[in-house]
C-alpha positions in Angstrom: 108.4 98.2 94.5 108.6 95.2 96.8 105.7 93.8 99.1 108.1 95.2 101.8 107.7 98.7 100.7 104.3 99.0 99.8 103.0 97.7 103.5 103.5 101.7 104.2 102.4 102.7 101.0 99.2 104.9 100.8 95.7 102.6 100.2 95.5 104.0 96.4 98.6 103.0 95.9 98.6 99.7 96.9 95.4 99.0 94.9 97.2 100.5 91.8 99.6 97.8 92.2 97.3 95.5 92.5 95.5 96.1 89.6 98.6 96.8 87.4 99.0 93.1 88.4 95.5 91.4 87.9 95.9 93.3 84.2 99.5 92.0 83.6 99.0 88.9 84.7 96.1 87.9 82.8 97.4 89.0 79.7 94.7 92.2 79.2 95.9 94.0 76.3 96.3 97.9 77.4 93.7 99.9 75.1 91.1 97.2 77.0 91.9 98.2 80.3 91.8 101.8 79.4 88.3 101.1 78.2 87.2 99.0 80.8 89.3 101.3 83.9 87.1 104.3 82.1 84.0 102.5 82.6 84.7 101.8 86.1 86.1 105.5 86.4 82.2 107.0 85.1 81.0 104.7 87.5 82.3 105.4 90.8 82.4 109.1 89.5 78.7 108.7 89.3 78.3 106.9 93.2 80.7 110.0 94.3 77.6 112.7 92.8 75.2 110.9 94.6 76.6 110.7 97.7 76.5 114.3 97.4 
């Protein structure tokens, strides 16, 4: 998808892209992001109860 197309693109989206990119371009091998992106996921899961 080109910078052009995701300018309308929905805010999730756009930060998928973006962090597709950070992990690509720094080489993170895929069963680490998966860890880490589950970390992050139990986290903000946790804020979300909270906030409840």
């Amino acid at each position: 998808m080109s910078n052009h197309g995701l300018e309308n693109a929905p805010e999730d989206v756009k930060l998928a892209v973006d962090l597709i990119y950070l992990l690509e371009s720094n080489e993170i091998a895929p069963q680490t992001a998966l860890r880490a992106l589950e970390m992050v996921k139990k986290d903000l899961e946790r804020k979300l109860a909270q906030e409840s």
